[in-house]
C-alpha atoms as an extended CHARMM CRD file, in Angstrom:
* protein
*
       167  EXT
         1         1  UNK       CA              0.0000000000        0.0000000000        0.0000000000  PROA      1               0.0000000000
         2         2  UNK       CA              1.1170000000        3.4960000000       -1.1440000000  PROA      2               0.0000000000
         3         3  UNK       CA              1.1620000000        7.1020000000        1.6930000000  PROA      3               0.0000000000
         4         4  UNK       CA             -0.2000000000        9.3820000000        0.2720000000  PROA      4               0.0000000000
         5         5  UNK       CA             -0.1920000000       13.2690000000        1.5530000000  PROA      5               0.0000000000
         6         6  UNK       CA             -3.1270000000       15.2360000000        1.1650000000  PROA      6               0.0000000000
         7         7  UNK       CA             -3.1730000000       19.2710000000        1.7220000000  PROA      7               0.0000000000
         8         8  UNK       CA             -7.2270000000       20.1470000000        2.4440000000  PROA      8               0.0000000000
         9         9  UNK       CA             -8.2050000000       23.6250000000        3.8180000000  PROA      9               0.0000000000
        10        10  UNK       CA             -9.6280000000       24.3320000000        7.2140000000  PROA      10              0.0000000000
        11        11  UNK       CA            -13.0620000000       24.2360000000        6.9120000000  PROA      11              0.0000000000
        12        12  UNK       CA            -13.5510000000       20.7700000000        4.6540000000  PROA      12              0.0000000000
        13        13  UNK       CA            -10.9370000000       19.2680000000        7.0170000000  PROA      13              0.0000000000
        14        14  UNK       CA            -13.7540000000       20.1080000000        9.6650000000  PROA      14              0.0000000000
        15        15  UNK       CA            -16.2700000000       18.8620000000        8.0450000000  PROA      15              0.0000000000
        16        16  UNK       CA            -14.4940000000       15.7150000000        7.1790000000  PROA      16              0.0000000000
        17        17  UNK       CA            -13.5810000000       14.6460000000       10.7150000000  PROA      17              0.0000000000
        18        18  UNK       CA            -16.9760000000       15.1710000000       10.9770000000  PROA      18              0.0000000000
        19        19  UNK       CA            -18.4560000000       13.0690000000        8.5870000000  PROA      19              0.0000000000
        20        20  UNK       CA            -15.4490000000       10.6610000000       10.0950000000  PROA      20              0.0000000000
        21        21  UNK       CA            -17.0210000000       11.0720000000       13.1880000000  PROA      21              0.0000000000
        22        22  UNK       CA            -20.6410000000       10.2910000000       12.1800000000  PROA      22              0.0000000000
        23        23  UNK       CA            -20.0960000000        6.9180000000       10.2260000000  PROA      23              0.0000000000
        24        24  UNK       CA            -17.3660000000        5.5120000000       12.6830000000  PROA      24              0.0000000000
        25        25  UNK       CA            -14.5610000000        5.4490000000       10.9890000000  PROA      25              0.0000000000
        26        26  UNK       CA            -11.0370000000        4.2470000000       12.8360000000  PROA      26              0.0000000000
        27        27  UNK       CA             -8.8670000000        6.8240000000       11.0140000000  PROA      27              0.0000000000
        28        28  UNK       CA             -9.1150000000        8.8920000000        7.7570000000  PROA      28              0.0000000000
        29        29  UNK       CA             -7.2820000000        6.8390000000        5.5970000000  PROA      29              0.0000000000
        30        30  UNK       CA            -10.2050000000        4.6520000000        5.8850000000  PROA      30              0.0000000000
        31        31  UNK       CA            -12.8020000000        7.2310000000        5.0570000000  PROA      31              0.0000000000
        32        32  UNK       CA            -10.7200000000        8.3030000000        2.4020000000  PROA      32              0.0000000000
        33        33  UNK       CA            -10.0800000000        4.7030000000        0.4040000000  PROA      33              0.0000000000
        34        34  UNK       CA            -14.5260000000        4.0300000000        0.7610000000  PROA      34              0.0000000000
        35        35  UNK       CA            -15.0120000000        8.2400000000       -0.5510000000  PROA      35              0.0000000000
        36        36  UNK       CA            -12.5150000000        7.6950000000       -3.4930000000  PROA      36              0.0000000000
        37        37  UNK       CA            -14.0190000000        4.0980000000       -4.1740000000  PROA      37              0.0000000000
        38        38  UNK       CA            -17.3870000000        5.4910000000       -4.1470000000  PROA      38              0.0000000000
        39        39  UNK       CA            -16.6420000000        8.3660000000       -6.5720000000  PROA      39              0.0000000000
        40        40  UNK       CA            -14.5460000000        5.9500000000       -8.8680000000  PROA      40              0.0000000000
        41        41  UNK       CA            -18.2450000000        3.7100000000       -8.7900000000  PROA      41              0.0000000000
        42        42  UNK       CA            -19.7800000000        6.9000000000       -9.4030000000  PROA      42              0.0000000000
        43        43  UNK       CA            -17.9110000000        7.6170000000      -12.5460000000  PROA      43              0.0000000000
        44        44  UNK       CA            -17.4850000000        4.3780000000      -13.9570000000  PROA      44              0.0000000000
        45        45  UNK       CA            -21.2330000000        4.0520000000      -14.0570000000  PROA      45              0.0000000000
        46        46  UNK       CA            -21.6980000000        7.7180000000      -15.0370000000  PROA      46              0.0000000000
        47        47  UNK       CA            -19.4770000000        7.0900000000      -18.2320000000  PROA      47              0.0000000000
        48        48  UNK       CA            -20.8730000000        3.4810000000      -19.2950000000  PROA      48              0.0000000000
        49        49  UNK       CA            -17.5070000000        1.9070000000      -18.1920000000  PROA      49              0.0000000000
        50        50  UNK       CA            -19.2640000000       -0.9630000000      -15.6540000000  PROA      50              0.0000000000
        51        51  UNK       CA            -21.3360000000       -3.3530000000      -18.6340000000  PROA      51              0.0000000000
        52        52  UNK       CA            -21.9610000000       -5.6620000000      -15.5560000000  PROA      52              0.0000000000
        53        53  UNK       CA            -22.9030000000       -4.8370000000      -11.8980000000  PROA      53              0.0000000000
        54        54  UNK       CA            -24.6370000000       -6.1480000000       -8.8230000000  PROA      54              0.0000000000
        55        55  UNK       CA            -27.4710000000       -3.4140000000       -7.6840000000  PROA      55              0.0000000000
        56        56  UNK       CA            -29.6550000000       -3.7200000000       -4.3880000000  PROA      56              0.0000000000
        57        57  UNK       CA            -32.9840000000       -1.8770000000       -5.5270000000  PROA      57              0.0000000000
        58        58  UNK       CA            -35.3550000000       -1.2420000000       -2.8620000000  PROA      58              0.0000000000
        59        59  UNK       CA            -39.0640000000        0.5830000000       -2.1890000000  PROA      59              0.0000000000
        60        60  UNK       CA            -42.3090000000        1.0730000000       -0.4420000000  PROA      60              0.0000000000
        61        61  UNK       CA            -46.2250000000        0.6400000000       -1.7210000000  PROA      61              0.0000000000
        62        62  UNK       CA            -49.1080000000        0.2910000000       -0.8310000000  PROA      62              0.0000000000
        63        63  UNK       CA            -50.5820000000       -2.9330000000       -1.4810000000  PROA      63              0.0000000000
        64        64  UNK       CA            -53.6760000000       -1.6700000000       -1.9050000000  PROA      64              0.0000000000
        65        65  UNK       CA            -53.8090000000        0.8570000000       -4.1720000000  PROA      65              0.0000000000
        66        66  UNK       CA            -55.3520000000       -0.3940000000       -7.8610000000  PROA      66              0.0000000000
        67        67  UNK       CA            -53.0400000000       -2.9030000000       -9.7830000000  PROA      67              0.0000000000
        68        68  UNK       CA            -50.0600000000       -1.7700000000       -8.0870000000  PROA      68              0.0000000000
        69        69  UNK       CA            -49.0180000000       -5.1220000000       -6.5820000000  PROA      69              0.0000000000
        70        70  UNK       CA            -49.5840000000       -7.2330000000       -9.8000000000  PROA      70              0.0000000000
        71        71  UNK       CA            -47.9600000000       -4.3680000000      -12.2550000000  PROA      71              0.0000000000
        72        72  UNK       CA            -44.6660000000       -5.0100000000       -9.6530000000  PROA      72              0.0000000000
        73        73  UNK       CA            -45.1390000000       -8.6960000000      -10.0860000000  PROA      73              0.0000000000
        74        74  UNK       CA            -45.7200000000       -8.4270000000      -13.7660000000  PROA      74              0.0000000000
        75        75  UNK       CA            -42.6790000000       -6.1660000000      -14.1910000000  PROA      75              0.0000000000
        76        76  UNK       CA            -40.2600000000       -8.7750000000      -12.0460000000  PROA      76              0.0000000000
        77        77  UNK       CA            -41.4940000000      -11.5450000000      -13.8380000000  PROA      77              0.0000000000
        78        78  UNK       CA            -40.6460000000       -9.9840000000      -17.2710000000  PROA      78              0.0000000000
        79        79  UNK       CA            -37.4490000000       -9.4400000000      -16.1270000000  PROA      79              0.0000000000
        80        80  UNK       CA            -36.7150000000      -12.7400000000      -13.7550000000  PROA      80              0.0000000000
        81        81  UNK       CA            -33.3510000000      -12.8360000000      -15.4610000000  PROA      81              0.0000000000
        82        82  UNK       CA            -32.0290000000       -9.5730000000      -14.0030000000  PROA      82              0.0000000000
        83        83  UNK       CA            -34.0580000000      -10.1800000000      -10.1800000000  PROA      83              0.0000000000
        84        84  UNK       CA            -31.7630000000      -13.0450000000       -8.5920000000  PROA      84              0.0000000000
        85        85  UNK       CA            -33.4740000000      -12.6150000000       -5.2780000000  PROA      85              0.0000000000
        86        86  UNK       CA            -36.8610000000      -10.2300000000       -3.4320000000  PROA      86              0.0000000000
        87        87  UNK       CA            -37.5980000000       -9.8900000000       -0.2420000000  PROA      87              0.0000000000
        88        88  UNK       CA            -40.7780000000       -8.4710000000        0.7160000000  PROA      88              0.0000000000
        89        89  UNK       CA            -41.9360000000       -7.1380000000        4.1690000000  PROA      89              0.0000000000
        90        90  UNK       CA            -45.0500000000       -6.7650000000        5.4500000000  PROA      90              0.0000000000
        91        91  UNK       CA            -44.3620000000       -3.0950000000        7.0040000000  PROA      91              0.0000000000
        92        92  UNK       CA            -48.0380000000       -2.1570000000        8.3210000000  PROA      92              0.0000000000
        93        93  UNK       CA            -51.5620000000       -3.0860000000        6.8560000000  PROA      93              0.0000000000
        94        94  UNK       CA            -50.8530000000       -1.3290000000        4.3340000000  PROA      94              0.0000000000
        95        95  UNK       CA            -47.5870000000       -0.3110000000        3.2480000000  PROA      95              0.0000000000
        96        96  UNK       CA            -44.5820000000       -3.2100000000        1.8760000000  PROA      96              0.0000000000
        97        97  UNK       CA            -41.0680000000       -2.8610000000        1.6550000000  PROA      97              0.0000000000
        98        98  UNK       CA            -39.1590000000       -4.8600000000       -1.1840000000  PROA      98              0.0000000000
        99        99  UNK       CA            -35.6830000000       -5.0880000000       -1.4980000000  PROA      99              0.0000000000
       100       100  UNK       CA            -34.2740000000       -6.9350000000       -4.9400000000  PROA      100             0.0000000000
       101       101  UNK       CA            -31.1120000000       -8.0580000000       -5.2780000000  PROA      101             0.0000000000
       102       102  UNK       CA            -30.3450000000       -7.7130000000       -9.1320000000  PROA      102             0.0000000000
       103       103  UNK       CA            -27.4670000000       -8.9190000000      -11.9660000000  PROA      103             0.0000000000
       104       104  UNK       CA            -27.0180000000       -8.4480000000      -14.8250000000  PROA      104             0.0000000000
       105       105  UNK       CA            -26.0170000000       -5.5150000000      -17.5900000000  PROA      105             0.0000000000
       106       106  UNK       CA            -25.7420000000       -2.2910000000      -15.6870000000  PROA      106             0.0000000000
       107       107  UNK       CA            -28.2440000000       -0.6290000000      -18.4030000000  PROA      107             0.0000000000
       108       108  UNK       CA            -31.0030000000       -2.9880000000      -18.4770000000  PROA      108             0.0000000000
       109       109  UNK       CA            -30.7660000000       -3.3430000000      -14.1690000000  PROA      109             0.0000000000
       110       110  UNK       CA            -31.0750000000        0.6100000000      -14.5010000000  PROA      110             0.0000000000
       111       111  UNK       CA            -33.8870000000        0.5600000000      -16.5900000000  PROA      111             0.0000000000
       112       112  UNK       CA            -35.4170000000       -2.0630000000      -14.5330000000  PROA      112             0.0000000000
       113       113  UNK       CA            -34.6800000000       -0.2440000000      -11.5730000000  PROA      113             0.0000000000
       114       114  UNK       CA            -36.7930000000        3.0770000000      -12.7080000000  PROA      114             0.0000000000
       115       115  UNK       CA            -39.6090000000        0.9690000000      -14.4560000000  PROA      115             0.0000000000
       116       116  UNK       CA            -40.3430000000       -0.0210000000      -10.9710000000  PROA      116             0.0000000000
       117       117  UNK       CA            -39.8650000000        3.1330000000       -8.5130000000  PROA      117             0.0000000000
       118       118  UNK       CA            -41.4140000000        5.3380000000      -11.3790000000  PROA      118             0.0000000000
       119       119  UNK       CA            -44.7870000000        3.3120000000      -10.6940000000  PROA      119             0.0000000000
       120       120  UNK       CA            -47.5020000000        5.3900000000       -9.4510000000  PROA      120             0.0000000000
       121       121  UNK       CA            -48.0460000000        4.7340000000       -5.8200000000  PROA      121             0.0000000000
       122       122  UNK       CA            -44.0970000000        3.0560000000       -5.8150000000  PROA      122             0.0000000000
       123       123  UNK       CA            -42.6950000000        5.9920000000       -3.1740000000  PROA      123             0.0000000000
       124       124  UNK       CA            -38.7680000000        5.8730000000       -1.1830000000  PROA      124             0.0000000000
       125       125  UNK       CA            -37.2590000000        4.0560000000       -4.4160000000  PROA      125             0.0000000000
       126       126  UNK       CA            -33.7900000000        3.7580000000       -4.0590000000  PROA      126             0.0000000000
       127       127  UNK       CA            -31.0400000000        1.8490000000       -6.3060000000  PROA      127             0.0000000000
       128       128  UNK       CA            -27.1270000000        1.1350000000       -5.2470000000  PROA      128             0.0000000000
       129       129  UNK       CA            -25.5730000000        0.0480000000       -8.0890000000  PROA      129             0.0000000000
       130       130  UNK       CA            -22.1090000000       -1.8200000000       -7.9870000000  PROA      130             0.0000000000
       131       131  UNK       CA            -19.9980000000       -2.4390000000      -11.0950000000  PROA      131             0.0000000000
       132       132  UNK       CA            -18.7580000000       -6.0480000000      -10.9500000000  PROA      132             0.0000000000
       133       133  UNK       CA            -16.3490000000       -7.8660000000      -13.2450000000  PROA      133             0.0000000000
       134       134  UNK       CA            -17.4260000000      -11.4350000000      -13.9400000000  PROA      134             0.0000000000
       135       135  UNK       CA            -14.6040000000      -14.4000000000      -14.3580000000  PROA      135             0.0000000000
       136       136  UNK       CA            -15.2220000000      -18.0180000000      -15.5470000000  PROA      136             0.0000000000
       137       137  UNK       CA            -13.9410000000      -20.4140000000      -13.0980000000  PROA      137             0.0000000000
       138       138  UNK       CA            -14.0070000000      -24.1950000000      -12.7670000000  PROA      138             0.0000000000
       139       139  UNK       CA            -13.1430000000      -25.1820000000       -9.5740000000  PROA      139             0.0000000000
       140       140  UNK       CA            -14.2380000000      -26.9290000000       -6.0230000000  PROA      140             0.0000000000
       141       141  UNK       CA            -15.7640000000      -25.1330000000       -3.4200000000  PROA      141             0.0000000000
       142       142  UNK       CA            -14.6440000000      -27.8670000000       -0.7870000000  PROA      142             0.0000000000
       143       143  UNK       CA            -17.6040000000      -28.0110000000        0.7270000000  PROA      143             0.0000000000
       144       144  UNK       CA            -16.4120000000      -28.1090000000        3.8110000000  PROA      144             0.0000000000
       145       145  UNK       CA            -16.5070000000      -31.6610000000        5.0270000000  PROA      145             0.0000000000
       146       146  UNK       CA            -19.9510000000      -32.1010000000        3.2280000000  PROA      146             0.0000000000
       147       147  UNK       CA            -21.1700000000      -34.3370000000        0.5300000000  PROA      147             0.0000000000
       148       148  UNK       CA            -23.3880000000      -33.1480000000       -2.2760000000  PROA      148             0.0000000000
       149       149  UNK       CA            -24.9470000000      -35.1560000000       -4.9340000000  PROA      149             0.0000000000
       150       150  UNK       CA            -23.8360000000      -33.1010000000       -8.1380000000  PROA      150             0.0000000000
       151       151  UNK       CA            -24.7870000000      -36.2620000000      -10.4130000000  PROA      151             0.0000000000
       152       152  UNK       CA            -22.5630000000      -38.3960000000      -12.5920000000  PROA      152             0.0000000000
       153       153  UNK       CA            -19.3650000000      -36.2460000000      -12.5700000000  PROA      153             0.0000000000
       154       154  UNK       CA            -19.6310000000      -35.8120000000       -8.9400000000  PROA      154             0.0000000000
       155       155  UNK       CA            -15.4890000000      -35.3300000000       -8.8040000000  PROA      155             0.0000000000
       156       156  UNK       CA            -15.4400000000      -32.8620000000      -12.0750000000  PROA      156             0.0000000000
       157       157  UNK       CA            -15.7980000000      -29.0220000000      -10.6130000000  PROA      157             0.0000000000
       158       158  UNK       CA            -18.5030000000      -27.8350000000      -12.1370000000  PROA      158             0.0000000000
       159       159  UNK       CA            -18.0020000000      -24.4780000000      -14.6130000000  PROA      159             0.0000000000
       160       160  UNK       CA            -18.9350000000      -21.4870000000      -13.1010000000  PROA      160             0.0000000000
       161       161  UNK       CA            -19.0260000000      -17.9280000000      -12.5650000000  PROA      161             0.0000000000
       162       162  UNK       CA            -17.4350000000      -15.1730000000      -10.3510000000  PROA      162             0.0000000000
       163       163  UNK       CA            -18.7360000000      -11.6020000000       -9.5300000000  PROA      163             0.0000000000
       164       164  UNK       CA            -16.2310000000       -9.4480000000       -7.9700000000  PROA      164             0.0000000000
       165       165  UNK       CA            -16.9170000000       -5.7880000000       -7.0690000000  PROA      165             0.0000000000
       166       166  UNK       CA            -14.3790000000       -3.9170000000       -8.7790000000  PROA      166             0.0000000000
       167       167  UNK       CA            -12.3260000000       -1.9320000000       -6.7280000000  PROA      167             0.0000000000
């Protein structure tokens, strides 16, 4: 790991520490490494440089307001190849939270993303978006002691994929 010195003025050293202060960091380097990864995230979306990502989408409606609930299902359905998980929560008798877990192209998980918050009666829509790089890998996971029936070629790893965060 590389020092780095950084010359900041008075007043956004203040407010820094602050912010330091608020979400519990141990020391500023580590504030500084999650700000600059955030605003490298930031741009590589911005400029179309992440074609793949990981996004956590998640909102409030009321279940009873007119078609709402089965224009949300409809829409996930359509699009069961981008939604690799939902988890909905009964918040009150009326209002439900849902938080989807999504992969896939960054555009079309975008697109998904405001075809569901921009539904009327869809309120608190929010969408953290993570640009992933995806490797082909075939290897054992060791499962740890455990035997799993994977079939005839129970003793061939089985081909799959990797999603790291990128950095």
């Amino acid at each position: 790991m590389e020092r780095v010195t950084v010359s900041l003025d008075d007043d956004l050293l203040e407010q820094f520490d602050g912010f330091i202060r608020r979400k519990g960091y141990m020391n500023r380097s580590e504030a500084v490494r999650d700000v600059l990864r955030d605003r490298l995230q930031e741009d590589r979306l911005s400029e179309n440089k992440a074609p793949l990502c990981v996004a956590c989408l998640s909102y409030v409606y009321n279940h009873h307001e007119r078609e709402l609930a089965r224009r949300i299902a409809e829409i996930q359905h359509a699009n069961h190849d981008l939604i690799r998980s939902t988890m909905h929560v009964h918040l009150d008798h009326e209002n439900c939270l849902e938080v989807s877990m999504m992969e896939g192209p960054t555009s079309a998980v975008r697109e998904l993303a405001d075809a569901l918050t921009a539904q009327t009666g869809v309120r608190h829509g929010r969408v953290n978006v993570v640009p992933v790089d995806v490797t082909a890998v075939s290897h054992s996971h060791g499962h740890h002691g455990h035997h799993h029936d994977h079939g005839d070629d129970a003793d061939t790893p089985a081909p799959h994929f990797h999603t790291s965060p990128k950095t």
